[in-house]
Backbone as JSON Lines, residues from 0, in Angstrom:
{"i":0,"aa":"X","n":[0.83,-1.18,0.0],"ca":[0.0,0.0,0.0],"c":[0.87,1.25,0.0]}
{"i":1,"aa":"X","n":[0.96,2.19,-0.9],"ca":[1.49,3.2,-1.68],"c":[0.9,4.37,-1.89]}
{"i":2,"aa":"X","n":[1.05,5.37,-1.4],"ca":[0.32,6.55,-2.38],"c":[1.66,7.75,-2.63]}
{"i":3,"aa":"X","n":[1.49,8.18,-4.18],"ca":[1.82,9.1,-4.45],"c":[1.11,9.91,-4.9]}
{"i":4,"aa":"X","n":[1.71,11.47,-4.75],"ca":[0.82,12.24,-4.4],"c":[1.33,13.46,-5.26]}
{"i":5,"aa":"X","n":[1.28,13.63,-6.53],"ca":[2.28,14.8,-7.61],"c":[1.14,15.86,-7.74]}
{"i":6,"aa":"X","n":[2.18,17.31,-7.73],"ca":[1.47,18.12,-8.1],"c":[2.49,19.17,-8.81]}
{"i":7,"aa":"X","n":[2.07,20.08,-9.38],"ca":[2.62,21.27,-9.75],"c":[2.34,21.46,-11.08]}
{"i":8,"aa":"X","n":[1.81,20.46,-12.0],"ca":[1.87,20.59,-13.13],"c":[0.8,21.41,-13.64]}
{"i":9,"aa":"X","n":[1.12,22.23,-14.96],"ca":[0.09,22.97,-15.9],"c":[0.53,23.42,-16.94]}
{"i":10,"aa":"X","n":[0.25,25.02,-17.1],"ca":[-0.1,25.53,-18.64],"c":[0.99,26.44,-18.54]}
{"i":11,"aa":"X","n":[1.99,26.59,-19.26],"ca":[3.21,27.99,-18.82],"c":[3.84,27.88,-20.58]}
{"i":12,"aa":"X","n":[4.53,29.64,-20.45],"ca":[4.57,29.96,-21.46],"c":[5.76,29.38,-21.67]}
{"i":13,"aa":"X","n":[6.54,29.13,-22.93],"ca":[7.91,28.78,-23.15],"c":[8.67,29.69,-22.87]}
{"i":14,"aa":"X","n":[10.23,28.79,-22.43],"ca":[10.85,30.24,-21.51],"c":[10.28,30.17,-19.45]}
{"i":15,"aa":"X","n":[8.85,29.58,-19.55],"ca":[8.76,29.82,-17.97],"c":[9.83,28.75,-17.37]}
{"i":16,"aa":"X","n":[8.55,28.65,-16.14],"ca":[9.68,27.47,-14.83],"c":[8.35,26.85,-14.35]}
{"i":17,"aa":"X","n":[8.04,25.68,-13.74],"ca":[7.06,24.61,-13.18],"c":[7.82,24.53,-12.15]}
{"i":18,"aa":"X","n":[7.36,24.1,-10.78],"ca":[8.43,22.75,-10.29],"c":[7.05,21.63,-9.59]}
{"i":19,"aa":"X","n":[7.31,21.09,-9.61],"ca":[6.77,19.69,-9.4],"c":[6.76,18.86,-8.07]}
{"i":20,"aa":"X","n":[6.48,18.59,-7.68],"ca":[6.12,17.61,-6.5],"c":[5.58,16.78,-6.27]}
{"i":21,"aa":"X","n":[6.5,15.26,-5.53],"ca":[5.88,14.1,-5.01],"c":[6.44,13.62,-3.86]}
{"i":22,"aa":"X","n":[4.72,13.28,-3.53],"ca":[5.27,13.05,-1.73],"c":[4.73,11.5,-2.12]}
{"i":23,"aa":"X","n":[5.32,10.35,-1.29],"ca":[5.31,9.12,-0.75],"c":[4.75,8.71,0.29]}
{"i":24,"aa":"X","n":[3.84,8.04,0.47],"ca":[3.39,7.75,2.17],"c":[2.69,6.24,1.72]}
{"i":25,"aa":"X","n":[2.72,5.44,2.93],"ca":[2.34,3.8,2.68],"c":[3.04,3.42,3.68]}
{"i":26,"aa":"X","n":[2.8,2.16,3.08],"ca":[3.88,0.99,4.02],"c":[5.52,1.27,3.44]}
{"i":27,"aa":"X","n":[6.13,1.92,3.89],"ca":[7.71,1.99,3.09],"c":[8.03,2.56,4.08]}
{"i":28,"aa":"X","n":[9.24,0.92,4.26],"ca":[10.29,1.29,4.97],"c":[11.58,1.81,4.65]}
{"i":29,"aa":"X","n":[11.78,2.28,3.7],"ca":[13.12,3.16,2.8],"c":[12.63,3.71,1.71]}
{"i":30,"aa":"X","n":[13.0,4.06,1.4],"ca":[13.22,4.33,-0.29],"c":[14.82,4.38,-1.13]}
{"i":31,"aa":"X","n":[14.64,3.64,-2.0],"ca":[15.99,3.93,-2.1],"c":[16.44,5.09,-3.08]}
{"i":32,"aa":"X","n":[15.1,5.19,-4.37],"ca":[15.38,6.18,-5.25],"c":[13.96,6.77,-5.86]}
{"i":33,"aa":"X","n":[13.84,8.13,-6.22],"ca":[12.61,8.71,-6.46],"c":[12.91,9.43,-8.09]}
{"i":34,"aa":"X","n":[12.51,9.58,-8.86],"ca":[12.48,10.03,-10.41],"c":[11.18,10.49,-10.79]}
{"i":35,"aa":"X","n":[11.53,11.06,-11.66],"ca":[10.59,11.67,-12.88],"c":[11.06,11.27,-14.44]}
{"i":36,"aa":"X","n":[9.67,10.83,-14.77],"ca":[9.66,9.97,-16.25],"c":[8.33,10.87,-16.97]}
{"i":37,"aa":"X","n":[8.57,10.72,-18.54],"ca":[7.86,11.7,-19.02],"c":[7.19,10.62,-20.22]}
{"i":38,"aa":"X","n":[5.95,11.43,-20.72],"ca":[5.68,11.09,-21.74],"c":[4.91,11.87,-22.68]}
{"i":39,"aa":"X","n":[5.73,12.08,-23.7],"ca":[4.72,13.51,-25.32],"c":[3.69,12.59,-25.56]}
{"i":40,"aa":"X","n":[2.86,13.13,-25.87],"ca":[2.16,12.88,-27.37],"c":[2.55,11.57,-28.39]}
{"i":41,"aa":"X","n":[2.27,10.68,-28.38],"ca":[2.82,9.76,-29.69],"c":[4.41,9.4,-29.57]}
{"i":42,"aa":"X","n":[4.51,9.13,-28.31],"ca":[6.02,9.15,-27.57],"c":[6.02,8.03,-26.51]}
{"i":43,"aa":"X","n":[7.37,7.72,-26.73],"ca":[7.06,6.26,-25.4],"c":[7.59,6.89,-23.97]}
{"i":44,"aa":"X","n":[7.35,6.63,-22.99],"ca":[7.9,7.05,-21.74],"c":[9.34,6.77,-21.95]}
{"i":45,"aa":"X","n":[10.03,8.12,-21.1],"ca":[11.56,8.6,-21.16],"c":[11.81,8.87,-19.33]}
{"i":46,"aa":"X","n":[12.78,9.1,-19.58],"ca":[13.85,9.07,-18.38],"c":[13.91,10.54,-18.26]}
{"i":47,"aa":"X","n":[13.65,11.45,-16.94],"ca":[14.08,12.99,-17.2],"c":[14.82,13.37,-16.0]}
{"i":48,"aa":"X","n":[14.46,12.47,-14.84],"ca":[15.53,12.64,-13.81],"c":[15.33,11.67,-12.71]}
{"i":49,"aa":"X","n":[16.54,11.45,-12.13],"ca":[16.4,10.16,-10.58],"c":[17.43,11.14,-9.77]}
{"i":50,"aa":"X","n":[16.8,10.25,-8.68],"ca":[18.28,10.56,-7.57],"c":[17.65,9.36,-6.52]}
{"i":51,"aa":"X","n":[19.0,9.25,-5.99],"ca":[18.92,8.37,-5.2],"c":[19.07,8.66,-3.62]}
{"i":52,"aa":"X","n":[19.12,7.88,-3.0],"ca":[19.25,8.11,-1.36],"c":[20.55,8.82,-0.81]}
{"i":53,"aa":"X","n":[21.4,8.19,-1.59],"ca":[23.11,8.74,-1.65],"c":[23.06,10.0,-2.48]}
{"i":54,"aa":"X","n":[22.28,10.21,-2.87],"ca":[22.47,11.59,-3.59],"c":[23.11,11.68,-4.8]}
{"i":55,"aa":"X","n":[22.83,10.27,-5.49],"ca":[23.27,10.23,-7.16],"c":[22.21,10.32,-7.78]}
{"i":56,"aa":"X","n":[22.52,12.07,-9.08],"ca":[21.27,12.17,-9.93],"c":[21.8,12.18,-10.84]}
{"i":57,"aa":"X","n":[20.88,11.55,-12.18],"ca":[20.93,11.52,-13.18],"c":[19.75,11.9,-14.11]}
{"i":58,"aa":"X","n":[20.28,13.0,-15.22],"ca":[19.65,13.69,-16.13],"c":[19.49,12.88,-17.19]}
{"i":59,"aa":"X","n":[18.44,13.14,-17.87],"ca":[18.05,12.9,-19.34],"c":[19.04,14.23,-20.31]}
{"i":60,"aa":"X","n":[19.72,13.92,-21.18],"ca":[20.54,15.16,-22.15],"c":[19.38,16.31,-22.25]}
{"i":61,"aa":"X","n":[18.41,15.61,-22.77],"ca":[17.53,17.09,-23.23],"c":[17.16,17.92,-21.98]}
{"i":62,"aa":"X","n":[17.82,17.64,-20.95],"ca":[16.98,18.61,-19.83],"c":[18.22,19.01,-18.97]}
{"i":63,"aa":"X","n":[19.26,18.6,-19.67],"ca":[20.25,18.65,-18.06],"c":[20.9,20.33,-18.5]}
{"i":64,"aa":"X","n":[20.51,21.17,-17.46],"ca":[21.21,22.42,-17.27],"c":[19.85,23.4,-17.12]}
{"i":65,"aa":"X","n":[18.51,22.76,-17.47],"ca":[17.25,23.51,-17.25],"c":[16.68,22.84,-15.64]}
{"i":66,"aa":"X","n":[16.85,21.49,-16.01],"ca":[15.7,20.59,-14.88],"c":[16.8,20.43,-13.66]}
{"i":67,"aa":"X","n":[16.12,20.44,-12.52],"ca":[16.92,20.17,-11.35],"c":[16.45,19.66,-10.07]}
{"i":68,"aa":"X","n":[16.5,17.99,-10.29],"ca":[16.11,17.0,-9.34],"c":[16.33,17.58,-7.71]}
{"i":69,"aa":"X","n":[15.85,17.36,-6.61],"ca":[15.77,17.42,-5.07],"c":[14.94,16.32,-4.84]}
{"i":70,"aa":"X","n":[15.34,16.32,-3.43],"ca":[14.44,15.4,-2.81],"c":[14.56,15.78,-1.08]}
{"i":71,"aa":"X","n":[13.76,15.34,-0.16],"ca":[13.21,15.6,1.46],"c":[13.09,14.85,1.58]}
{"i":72,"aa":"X","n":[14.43,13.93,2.0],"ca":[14.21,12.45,2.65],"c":[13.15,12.57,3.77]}
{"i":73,"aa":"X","n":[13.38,13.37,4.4],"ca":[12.5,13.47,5.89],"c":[10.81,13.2,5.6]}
{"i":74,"aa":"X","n":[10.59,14.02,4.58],"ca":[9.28,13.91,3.89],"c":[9.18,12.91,2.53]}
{"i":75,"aa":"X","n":[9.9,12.27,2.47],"ca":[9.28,11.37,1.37],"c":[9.18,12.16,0.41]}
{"i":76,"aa":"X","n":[9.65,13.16,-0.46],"ca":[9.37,14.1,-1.26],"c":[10.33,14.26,-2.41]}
{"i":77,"aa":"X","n":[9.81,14.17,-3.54],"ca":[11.24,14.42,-4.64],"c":[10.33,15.6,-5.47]}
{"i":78,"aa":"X","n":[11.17,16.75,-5.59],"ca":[11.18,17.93,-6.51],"c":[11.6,17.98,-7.55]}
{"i":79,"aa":"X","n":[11.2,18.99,-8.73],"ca":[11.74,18.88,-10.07],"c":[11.33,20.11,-10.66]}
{"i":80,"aa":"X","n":[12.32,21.28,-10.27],"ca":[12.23,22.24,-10.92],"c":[12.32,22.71,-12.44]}
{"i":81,"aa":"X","n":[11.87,22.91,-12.78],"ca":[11.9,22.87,-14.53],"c":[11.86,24.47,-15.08]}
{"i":82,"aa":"X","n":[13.18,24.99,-15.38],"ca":[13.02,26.02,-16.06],"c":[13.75,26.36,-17.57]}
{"i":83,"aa":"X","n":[13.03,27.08,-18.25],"ca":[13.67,27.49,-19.52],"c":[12.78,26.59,-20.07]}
{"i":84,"aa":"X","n":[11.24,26.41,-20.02],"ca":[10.59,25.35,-20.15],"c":[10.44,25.43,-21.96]}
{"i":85,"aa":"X","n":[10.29,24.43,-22.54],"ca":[9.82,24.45,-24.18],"c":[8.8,23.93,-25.18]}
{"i":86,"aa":"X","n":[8.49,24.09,-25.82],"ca":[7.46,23.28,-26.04],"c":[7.43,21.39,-26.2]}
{"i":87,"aa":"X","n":[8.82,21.35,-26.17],"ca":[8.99,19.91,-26.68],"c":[8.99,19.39,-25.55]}
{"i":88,"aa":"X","n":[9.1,20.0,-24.35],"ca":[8.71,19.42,-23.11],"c":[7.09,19.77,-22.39]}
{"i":89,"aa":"X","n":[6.51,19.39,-23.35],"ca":[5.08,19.1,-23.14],"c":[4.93,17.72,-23.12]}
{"i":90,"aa":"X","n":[4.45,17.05,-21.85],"ca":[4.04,15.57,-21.34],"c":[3.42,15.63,-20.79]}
{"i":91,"aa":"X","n":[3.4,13.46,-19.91],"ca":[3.09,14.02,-18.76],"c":[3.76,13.64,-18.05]}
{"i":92,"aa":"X","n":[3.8,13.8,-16.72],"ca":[4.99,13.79,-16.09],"c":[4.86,12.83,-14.85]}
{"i":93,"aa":"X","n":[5.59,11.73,-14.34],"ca":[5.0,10.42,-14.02],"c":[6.16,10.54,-12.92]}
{"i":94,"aa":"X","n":[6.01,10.29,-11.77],"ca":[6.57,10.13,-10.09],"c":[6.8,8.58,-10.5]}
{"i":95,"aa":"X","n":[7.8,8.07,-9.9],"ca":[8.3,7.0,-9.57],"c":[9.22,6.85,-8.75]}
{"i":96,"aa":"X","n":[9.14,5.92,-7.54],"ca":[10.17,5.51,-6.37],"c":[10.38,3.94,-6.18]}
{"i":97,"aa":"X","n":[11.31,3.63,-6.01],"ca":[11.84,2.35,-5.88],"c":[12.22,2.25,-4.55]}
{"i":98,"aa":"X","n":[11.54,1.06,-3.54],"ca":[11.53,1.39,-2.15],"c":[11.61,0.13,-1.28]}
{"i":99,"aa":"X","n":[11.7,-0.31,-0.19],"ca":[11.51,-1.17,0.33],"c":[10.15,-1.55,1.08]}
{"i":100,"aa":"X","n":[9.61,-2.03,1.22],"ca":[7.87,-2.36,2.01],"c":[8.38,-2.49,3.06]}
{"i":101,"aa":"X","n":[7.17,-2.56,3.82],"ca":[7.13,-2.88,5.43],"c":[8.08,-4.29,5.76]}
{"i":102,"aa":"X","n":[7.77,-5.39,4.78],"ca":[8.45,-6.7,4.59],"c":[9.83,-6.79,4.37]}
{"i":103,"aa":"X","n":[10.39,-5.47,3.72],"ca":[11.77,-5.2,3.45],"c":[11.86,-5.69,2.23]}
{"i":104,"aa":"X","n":[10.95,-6.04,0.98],"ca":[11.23,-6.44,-0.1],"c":[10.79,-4.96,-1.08]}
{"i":105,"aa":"X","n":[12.06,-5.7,-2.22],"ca":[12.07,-4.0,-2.92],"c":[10.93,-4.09,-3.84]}
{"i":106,"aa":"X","n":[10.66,-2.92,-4.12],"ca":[9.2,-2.7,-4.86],"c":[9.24,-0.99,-5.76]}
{"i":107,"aa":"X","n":[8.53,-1.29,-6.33],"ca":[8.41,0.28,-7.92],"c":[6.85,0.59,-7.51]}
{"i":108,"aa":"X","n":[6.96,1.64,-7.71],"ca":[5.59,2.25,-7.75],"c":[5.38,3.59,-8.56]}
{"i":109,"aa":"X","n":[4.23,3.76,-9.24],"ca":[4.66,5.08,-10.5],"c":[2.77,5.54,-9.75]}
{"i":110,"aa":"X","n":[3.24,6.92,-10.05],"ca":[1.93,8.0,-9.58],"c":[1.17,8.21,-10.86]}
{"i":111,"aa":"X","n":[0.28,9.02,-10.89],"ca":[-1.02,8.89,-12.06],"c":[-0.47,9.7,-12.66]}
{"i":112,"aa":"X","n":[0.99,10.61,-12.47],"ca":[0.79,11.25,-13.67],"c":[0.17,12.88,-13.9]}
{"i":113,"aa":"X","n":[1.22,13.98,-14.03],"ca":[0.24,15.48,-13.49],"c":[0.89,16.14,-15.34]}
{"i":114,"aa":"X","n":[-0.37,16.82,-16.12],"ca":[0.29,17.55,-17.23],"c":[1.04,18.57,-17.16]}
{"i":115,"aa":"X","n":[1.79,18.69,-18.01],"ca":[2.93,19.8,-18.44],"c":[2.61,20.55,-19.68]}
{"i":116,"aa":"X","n":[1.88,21.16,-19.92],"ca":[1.83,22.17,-21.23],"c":[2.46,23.34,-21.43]}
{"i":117,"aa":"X","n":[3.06,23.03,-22.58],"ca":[4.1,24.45,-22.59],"c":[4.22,25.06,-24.37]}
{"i":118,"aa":"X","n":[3.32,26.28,-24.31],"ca":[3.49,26.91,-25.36],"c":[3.6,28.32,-25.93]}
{"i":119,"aa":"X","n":[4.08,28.47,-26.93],"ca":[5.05,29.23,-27.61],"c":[4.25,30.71,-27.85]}
């Protein structure tokens, strides 16, 4: 039992900034890593940012020097500031954490998903 909980997403002009938010709450006893995964229009889901517990993040090319992963271990929370936004980064934008359960077995869980519209 899992809930994620994303918000921030909407309508901004190209050129703006979003930032994003997901909080975690359930049975989880760790987490080990929290990301953001995207998906356009007629596009398969992509990779746009992780970080991990240790504090290793990793960018997708098309975003690295605009987008900028955080996270609140304390709160279960991973951020994703997004600026210099474009139109080609119109998705949607999908929470995912990789975590341990109450049982201590590892487990994925992906959130519903909040839109990103961004135009010119």
């Amino acid at each position: 039992q899992v809930q994620l909980v994303e918000s921030g997403g909407g309508l901004v002009q190209a050129g703006g900034s979003l930032r994003l938010s997901c909080a975690a709450s359930g049975s989880i006893f760790s987490i080990n890593a929290m990301g953001w995964y995207r998906q356009a229009p007629g596009k398969q889901r992509e990779l746009v940012a992780t970080i991990t517990s240790g504090g290793s993040i990793n960018y997708a090319d098309s975003v690295k020097g605009r987008f900028t992963i955080s996270r609140d271990n304390a709160k279960n929370t991973v951020y994703l500031q997004m600026n210099s936004l474009k139109p080609e980064d119109r998705a949607v934008y999908y929470c995912n954490i990789e975590y341990k359960n109450s049982w201590k077995r590892r487990k994925e869980y992906w959130g519903q998903g909040t839109q990103v519209t961004v135009y010119s």
